[in-house]
PDB file of N, CA, C and O in Angstrom:
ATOM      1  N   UNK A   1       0.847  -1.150   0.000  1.00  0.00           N
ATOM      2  CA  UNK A   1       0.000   0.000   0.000  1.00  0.00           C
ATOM      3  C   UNK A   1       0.906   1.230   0.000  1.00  0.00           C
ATOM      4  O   UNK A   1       1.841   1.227   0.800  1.00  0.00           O
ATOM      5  N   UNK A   2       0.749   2.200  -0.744  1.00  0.00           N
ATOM      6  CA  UNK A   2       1.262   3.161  -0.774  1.00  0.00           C
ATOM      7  C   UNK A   2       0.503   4.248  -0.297  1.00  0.00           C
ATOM      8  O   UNK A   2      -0.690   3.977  -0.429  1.00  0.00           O
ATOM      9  N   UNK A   3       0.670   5.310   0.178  1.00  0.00           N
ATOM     10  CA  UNK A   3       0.104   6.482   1.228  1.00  0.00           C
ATOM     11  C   UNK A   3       0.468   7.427   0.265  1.00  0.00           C
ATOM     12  O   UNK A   3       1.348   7.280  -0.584  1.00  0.00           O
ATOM     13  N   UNK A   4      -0.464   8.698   0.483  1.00  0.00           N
ATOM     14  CA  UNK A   4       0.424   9.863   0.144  1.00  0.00           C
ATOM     15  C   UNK A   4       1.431  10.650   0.442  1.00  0.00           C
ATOM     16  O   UNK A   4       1.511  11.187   1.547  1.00  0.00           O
ATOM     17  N   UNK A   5       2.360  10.823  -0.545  1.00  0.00           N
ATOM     18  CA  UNK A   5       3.573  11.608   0.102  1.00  0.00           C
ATOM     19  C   UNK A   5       4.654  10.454   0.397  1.00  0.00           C
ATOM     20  O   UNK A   5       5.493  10.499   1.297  1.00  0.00           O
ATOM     21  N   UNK A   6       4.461   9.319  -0.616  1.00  0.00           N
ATOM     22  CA  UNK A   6       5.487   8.028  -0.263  1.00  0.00           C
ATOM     23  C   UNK A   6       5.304   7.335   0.267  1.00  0.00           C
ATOM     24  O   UNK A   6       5.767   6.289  -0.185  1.00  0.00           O
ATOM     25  N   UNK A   7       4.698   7.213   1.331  1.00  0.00           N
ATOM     26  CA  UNK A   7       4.703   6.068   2.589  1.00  0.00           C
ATOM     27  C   UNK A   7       4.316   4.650   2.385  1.00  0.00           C
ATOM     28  O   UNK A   7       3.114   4.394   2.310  1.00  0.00           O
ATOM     29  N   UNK A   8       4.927   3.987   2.315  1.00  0.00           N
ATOM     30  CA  UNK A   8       5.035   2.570   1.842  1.00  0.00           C
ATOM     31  C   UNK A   8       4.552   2.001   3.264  1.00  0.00           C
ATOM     32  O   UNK A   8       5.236   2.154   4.275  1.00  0.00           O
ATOM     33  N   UNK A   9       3.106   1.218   3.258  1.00  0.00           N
ATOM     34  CA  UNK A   9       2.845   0.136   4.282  1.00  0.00           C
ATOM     35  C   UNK A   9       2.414  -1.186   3.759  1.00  0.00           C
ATOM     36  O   UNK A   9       1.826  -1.365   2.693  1.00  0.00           O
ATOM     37  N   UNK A  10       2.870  -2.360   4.870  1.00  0.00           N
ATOM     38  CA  UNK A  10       2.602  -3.570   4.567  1.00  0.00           C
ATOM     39  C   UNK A  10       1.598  -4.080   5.099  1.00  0.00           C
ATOM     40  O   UNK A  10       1.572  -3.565   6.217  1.00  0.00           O
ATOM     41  N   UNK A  11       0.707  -4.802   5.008  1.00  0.00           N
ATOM     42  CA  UNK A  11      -0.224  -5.420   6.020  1.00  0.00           C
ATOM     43  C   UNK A  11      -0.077  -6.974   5.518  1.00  0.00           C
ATOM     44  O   UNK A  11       0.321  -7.438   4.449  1.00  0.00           O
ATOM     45  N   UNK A  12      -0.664  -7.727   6.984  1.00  0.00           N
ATOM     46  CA  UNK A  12      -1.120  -9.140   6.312  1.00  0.00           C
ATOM     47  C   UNK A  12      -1.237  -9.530   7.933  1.00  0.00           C
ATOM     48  O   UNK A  12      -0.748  -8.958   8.907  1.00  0.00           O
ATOM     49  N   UNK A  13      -2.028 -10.661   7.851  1.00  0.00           N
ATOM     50  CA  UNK A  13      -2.448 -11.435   9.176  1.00  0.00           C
ATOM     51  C   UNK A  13      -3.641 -12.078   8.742  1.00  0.00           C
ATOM     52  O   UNK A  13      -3.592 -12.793   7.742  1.00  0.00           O
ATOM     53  N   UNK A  14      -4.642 -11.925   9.327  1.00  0.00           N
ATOM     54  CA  UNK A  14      -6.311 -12.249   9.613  1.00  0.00           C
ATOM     55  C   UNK A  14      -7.189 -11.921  10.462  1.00  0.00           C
ATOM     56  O   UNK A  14      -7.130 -12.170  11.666  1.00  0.00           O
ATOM     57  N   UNK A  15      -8.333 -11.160   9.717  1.00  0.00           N
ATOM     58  CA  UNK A  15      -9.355 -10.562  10.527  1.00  0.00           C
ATOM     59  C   UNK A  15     -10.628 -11.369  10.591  1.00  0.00           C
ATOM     60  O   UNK A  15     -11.305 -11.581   9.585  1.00  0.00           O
ATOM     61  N   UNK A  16     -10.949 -11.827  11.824  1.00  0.00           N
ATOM     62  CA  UNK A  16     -12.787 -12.518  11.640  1.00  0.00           C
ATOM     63  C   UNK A  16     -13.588 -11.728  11.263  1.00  0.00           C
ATOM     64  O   UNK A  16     -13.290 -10.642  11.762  1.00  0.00           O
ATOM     65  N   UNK A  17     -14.835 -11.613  10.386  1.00  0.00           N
ATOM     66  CA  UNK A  17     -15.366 -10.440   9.718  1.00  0.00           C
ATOM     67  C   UNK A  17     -16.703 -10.555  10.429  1.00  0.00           C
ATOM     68  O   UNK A  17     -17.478  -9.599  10.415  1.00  0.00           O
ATOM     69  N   UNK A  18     -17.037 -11.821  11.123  1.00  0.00           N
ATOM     70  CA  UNK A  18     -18.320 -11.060  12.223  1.00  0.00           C
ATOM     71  C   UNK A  18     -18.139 -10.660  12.737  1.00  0.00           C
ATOM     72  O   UNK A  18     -16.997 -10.202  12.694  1.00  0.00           O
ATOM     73  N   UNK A  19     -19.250 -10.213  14.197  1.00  0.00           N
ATOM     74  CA  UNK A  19     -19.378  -9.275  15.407  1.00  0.00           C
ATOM     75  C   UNK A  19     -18.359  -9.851  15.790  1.00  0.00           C
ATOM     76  O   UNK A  19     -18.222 -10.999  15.366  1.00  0.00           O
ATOM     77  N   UNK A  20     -17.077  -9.198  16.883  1.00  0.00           N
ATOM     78  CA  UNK A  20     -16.575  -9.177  17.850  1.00  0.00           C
ATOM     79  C   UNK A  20     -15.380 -10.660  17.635  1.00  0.00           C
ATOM     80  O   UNK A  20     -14.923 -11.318  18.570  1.00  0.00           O
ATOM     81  N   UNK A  21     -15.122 -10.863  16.297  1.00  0.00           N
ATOM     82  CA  UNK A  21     -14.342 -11.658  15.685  1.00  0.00           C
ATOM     83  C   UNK A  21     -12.884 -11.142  16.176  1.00  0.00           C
ATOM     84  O   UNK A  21     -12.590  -9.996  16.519  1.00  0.00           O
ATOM     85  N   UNK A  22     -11.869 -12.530  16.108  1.00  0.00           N
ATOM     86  CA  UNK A  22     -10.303 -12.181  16.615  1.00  0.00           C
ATOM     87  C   UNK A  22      -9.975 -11.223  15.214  1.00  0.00           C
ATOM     88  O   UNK A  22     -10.482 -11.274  14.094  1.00  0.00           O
ATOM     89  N   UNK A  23      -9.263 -10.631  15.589  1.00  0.00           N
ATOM     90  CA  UNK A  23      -8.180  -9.653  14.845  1.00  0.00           C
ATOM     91  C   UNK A  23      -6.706 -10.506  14.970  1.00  0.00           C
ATOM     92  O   UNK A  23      -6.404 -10.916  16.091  1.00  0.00           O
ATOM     93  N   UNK A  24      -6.057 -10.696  14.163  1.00  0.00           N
ATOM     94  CA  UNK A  24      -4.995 -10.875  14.409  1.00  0.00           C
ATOM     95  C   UNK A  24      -3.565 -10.808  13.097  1.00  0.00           C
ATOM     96  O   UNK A  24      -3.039 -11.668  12.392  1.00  0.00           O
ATOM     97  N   UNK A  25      -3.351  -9.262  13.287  1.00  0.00           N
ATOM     98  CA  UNK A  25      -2.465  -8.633  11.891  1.00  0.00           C
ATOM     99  C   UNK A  25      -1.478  -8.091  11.988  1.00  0.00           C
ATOM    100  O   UNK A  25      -1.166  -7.847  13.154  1.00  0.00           O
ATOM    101  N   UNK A  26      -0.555  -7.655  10.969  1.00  0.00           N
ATOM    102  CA  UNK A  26       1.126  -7.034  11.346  1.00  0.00           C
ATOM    103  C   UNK A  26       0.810  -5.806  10.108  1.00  0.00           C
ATOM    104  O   UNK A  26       0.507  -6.153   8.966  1.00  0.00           O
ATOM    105  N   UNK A  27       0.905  -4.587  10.439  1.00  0.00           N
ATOM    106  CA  UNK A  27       1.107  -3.310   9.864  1.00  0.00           C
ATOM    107  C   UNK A  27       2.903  -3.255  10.011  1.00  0.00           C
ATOM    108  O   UNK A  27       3.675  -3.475  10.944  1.00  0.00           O
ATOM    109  N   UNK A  28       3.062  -2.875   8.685  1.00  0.00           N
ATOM    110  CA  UNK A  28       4.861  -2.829   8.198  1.00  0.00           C
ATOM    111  C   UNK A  28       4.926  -2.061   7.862  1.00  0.00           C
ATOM    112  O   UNK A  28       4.068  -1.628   7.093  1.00  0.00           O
ATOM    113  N   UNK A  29       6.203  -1.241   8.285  1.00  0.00           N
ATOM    114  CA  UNK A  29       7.147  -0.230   7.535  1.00  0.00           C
ATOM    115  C   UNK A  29       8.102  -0.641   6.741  1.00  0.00           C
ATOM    116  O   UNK A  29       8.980  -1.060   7.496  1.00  0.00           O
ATOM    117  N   UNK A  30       8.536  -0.799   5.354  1.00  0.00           N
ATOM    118  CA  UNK A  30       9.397  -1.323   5.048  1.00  0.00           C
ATOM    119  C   UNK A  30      10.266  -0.401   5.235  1.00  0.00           C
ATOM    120  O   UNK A  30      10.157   0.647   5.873  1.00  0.00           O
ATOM    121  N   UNK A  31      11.519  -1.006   4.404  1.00  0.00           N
ATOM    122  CA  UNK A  31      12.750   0.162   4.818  1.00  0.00           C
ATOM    123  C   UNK A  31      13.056   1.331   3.808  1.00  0.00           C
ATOM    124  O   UNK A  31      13.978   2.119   4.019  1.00  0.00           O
ATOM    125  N   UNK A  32      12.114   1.419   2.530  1.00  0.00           N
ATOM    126  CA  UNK A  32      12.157   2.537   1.747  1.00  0.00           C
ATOM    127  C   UNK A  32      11.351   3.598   3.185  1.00  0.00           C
ATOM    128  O   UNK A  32      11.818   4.458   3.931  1.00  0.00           O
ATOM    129  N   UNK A  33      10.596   3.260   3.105  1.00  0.00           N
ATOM    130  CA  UNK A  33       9.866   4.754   4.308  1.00  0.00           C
ATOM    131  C   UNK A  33      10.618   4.661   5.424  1.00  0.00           C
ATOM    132  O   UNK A  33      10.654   5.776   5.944  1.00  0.00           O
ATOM    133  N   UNK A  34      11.311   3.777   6.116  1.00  0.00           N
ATOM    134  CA  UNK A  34      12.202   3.959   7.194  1.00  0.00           C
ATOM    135  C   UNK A  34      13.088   4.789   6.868  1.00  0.00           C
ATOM    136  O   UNK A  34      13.429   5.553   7.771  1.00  0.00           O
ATOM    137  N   UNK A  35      13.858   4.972   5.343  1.00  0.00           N
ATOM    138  CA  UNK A  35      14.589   5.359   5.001  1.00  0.00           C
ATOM    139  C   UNK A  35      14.718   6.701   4.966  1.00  0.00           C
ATOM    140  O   UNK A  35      15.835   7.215   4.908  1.00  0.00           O
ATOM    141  N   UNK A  36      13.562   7.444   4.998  1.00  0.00           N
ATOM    142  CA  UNK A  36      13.336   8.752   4.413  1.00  0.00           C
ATOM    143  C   UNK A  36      12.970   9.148   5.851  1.00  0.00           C
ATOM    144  O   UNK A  36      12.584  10.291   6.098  1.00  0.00           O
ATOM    145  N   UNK A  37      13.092   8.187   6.819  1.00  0.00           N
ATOM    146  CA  UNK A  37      12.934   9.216   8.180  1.00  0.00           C
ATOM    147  C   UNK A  37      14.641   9.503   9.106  1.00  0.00           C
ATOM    148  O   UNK A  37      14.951   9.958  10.207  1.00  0.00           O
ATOM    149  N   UNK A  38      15.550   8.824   7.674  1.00  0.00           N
ATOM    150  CA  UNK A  38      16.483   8.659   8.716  1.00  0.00           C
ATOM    151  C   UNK A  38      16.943   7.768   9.056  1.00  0.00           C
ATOM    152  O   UNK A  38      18.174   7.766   9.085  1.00  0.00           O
ATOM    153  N   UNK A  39      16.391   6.851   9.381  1.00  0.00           N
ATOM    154  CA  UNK A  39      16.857   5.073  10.151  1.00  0.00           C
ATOM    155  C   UNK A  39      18.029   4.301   9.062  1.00  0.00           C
ATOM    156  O   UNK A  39      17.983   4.589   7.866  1.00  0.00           O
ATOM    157  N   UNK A  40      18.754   3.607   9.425  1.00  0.00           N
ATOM    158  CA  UNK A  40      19.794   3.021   8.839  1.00  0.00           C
ATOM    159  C   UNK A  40      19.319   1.611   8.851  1.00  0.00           C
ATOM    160  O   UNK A  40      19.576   0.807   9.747  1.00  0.00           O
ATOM    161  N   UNK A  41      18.611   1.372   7.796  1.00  0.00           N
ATOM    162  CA  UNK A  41      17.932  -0.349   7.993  1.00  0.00           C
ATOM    163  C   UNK A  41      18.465  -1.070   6.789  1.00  0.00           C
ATOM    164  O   UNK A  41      18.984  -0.392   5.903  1.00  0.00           O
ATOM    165  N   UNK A  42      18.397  -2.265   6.674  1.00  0.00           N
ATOM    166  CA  UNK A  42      18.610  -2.957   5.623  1.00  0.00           C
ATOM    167  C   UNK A  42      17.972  -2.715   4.610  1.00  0.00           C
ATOM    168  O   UNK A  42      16.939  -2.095   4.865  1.00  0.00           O
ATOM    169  N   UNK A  43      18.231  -3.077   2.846  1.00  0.00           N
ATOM    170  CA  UNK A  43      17.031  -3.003   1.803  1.00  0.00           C
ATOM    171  C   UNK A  43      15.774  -3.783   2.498  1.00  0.00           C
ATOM    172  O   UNK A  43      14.730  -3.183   2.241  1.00  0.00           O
ATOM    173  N   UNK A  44      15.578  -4.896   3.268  1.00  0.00           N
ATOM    174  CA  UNK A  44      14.590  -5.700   3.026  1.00  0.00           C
ATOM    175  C   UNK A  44      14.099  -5.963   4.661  1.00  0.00           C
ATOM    176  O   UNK A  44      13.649  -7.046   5.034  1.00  0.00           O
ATOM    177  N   UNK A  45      14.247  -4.942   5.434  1.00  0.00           N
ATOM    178  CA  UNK A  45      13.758  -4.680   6.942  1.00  0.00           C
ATOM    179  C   UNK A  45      12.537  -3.932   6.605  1.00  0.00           C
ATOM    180  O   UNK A  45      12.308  -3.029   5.800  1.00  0.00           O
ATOM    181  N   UNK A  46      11.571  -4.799   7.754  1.00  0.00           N
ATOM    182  CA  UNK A  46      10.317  -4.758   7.575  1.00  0.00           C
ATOM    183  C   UNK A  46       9.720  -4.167   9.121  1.00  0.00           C
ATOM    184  O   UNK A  46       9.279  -5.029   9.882  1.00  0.00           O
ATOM    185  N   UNK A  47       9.703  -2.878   9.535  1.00  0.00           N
ATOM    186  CA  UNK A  47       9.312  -2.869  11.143  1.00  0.00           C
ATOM    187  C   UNK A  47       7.996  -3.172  11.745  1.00  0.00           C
ATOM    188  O   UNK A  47       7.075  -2.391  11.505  1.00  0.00           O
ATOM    189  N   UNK A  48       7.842  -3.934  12.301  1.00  0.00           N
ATOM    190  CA  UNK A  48       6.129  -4.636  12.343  1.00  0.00           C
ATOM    191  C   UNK A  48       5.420  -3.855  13.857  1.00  0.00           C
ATOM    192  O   UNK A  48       6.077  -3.755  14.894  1.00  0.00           O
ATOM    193  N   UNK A  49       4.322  -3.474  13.747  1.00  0.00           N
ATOM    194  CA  UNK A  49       3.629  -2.925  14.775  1.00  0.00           C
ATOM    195  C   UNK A  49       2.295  -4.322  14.576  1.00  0.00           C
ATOM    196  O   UNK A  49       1.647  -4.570  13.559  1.00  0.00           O
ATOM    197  N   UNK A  50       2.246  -4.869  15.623  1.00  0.00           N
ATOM    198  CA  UNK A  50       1.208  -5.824  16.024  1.00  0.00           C
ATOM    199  C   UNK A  50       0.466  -5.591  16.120  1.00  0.00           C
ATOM    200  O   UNK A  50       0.305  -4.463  16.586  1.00  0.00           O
ATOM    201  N   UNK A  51      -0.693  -6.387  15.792  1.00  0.00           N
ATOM    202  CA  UNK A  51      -2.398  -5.357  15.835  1.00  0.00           C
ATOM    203  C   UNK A  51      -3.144  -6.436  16.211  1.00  0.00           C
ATOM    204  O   UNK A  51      -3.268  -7.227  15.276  1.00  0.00           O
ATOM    205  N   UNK A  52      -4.028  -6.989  17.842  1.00  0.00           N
ATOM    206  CA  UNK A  52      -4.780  -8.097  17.888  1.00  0.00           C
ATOM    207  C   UNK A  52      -6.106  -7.809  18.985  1.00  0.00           C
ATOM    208  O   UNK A  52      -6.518  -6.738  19.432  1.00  0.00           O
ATOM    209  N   UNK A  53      -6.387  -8.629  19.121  1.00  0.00           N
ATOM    210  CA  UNK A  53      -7.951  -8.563  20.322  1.00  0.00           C
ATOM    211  C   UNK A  53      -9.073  -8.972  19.293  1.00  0.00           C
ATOM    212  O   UNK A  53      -8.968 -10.063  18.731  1.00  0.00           O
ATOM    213  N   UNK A  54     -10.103  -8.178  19.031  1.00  0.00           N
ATOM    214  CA  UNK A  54     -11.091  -8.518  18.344  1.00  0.00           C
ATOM    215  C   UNK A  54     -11.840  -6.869  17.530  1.00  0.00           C
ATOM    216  O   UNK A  54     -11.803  -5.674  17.824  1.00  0.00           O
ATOM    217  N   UNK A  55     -12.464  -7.697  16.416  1.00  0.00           N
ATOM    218  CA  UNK A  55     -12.730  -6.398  15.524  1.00  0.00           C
ATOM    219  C   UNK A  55     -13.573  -5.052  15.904  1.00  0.00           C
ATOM    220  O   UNK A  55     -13.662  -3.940  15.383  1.00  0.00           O
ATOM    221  N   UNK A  56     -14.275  -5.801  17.300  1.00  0.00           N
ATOM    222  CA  UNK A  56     -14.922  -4.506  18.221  1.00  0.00           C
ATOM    223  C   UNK A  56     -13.662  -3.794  18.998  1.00  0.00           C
ATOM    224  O   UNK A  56     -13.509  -2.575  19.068  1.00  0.00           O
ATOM    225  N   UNK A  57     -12.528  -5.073  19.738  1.00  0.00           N
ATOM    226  CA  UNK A  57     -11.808  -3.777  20.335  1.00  0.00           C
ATOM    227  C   UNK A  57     -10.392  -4.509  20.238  1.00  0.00           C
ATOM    228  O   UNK A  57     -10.091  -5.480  20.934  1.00  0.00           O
ATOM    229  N   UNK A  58      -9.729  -4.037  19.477  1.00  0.00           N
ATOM    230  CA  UNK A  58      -8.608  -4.484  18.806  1.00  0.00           C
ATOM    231  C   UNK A  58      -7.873  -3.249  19.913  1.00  0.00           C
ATOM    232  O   UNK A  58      -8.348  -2.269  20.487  1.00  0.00           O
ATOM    233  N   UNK A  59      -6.352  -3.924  19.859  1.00  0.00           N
ATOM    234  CA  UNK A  59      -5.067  -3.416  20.568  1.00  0.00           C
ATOM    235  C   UNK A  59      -3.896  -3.460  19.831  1.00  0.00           C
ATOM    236  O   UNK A  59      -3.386  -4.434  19.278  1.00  0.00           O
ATOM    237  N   UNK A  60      -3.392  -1.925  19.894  1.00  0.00           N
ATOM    238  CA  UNK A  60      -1.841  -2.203  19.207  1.00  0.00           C
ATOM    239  C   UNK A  60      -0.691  -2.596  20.138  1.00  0.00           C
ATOM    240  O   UNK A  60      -0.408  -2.021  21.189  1.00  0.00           O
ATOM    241  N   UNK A  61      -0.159  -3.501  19.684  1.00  0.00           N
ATOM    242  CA  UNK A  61       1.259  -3.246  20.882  1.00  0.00           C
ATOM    243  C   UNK A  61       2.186  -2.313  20.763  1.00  0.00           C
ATOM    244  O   UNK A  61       3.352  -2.672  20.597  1.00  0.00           O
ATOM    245  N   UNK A  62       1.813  -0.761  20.831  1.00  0.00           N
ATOM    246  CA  UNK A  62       3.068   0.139  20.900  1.00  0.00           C
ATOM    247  C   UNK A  62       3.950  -0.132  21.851  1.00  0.00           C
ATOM    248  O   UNK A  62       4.811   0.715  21.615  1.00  0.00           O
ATOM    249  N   UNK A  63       4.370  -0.820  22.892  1.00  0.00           N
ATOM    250  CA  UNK A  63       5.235  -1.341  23.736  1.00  0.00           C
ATOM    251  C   UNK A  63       6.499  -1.726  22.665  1.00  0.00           C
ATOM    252  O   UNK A  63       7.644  -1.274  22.653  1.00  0.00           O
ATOM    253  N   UNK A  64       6.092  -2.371  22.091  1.00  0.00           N
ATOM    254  CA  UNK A  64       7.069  -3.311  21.254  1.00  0.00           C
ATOM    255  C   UNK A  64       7.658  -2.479  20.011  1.00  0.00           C
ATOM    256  O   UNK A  64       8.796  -2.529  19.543  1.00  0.00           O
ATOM    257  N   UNK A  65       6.589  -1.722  19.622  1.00  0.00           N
ATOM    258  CA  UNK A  65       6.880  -1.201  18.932  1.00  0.00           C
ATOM    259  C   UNK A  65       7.779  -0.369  19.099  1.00  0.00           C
ATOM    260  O   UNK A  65       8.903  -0.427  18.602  1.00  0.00           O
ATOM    261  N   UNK A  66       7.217   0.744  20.041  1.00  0.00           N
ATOM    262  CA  UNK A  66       8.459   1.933  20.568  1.00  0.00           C
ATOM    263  C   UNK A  66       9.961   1.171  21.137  1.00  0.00           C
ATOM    264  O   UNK A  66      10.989   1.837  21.254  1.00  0.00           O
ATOM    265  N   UNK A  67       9.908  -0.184  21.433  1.00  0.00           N
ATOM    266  CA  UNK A  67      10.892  -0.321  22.106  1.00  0.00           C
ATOM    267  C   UNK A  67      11.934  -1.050  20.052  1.00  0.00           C
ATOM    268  O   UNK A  67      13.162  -0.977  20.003  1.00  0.00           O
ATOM    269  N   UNK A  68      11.484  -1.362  19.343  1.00  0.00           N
ATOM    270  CA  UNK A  68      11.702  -1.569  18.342  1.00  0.00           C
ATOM    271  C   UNK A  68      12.526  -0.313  17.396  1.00  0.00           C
ATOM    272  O   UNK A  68      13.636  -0.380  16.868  1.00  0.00           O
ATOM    273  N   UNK A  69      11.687   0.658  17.403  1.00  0.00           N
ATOM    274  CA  UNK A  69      12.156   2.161  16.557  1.00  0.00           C
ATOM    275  C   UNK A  69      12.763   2.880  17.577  1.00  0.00           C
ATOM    276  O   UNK A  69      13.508   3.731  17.092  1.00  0.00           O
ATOM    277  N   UNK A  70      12.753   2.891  18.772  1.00  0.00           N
ATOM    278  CA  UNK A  70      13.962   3.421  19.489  1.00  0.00           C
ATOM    279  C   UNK A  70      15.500   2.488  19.693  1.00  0.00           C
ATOM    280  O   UNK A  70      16.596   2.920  20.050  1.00  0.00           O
ATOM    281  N   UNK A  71      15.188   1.391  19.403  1.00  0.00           N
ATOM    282  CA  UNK A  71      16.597   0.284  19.419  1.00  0.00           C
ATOM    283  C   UNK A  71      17.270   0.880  17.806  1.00  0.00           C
ATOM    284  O   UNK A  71      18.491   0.984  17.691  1.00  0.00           O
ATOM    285  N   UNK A  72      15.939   1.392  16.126  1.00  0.00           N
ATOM    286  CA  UNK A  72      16.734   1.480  15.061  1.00  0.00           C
ATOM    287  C   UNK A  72      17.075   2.532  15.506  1.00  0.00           C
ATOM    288  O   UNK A  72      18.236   2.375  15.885  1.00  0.00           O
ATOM    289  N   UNK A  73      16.628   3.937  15.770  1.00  0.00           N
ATOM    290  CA  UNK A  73      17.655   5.346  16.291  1.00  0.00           C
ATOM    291  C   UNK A  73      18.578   5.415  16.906  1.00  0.00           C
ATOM    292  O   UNK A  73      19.462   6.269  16.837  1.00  0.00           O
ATOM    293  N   UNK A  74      18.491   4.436  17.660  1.00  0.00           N
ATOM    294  CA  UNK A  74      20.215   4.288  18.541  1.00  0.00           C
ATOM    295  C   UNK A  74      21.037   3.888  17.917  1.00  0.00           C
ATOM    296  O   UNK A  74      22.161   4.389  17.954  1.00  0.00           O
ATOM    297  N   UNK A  75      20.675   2.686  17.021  1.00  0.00           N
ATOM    298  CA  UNK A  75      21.696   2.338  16.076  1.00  0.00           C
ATOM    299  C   UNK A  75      22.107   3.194  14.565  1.00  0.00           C
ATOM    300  O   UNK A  75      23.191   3.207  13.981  1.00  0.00           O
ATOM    301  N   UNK A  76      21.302   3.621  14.337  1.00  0.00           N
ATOM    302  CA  UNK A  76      21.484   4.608  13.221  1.00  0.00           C
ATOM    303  C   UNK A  76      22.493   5.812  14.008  1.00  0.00           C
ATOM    304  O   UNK A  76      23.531   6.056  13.393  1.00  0.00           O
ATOM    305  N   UNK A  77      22.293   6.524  15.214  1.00  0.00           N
ATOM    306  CA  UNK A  77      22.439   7.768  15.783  1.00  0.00           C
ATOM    307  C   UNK A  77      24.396   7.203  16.260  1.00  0.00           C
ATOM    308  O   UNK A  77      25.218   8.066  16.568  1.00  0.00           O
ATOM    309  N   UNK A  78      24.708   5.928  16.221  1.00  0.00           N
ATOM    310  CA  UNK A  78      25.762   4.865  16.624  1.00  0.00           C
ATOM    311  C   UNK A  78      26.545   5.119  15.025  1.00  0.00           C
ATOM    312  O   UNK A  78      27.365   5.990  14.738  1.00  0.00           O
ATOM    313  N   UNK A  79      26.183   4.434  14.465  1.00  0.00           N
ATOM    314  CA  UNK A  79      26.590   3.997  13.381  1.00  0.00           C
ATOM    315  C   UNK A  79      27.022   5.277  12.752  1.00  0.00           C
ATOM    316  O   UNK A  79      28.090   5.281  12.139  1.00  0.00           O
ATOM    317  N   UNK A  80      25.925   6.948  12.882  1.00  0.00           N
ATOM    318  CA  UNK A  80      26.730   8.297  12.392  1.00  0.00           C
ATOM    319  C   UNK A  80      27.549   8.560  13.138  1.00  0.00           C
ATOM    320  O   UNK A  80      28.333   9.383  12.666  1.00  0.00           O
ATOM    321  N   UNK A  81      27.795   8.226  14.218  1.00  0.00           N
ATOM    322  CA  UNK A  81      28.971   8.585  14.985  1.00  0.00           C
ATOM    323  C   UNK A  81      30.067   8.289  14.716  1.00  0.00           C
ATOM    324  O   UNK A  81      30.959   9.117  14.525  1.00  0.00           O
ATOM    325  N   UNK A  82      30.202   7.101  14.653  1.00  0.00           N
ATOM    326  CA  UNK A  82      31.501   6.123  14.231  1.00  0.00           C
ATOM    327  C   UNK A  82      32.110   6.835  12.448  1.00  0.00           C
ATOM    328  O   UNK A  82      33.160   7.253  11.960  1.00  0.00           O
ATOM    329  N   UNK A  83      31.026   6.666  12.121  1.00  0.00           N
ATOM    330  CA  UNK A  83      31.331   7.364  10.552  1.00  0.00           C
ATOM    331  C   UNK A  83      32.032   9.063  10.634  1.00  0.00           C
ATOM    332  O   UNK A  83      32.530   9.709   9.713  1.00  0.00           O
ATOM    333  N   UNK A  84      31.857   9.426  11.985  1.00  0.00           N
ATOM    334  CA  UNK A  84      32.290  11.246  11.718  1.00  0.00           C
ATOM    335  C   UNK A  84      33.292  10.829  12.993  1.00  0.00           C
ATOM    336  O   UNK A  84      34.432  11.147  12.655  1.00  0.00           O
ATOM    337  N   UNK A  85      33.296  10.348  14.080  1.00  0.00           N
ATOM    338  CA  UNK A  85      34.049  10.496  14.511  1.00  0.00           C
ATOM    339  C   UNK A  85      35.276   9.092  14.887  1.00  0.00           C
ATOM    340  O   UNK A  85      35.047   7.997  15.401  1.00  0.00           O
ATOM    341  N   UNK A  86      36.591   9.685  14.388  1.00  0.00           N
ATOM    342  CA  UNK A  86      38.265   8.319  14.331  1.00  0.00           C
ATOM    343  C   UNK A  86      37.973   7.654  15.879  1.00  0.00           C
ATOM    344  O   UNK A  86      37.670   8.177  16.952  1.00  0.00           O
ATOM    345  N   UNK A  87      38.180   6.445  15.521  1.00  0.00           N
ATOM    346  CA  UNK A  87      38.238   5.572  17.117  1.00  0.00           C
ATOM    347  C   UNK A  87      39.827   5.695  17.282  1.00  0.00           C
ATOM    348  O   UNK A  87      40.563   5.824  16.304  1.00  0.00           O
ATOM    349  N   UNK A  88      40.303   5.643  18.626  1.00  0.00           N
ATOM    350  CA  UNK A  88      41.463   5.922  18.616  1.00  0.00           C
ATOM    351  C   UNK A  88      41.373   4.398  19.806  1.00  0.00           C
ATOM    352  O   UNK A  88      42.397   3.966  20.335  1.00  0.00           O
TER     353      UNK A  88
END
């Protein structure tokens, strides 16, 4: 799926389509849109935000998530360092 303004998302899992059916899906960032925020990811890194409960009251796990995109900024924010500054 493409967004406006670039944004490349992935989906896939399975949704029950009656009342109050399990949810259970992965929303992706690949690493072209990671890319354009900055992050230092592989061509083929996929950052997954979890999406489950049921289609009346579904839950994201931002837990995982935030703890996910703050582990790539450290490493990206790592990796410019080393590049500008000589290890002695």
């Amino acid at each position: 799926m493409l967004l406006a303004g670039g944004v490349h998302l992935v989906v896939w899992g399975t949704v029950d389509s009656q009342v109050d059916g399990p949810v259970d899906i992965t929303l992706g960032i690949p690493s072209d849109t990671l890319k354009r925020f900055g992050l230092d990811v592989p061509a083929d890194h996929v950052l997954p935000i979890s999406i489950g409960g049921t289609s009346d009251a579904y839950r994201v796990d931002w837990t995982r998530f935030n703890f996910r995109i703050n582990s790539l900024e450290r490493k990206t924010l790592f990796l410019s360092l080393c590049a500008t500054e000589p290890l002695h």
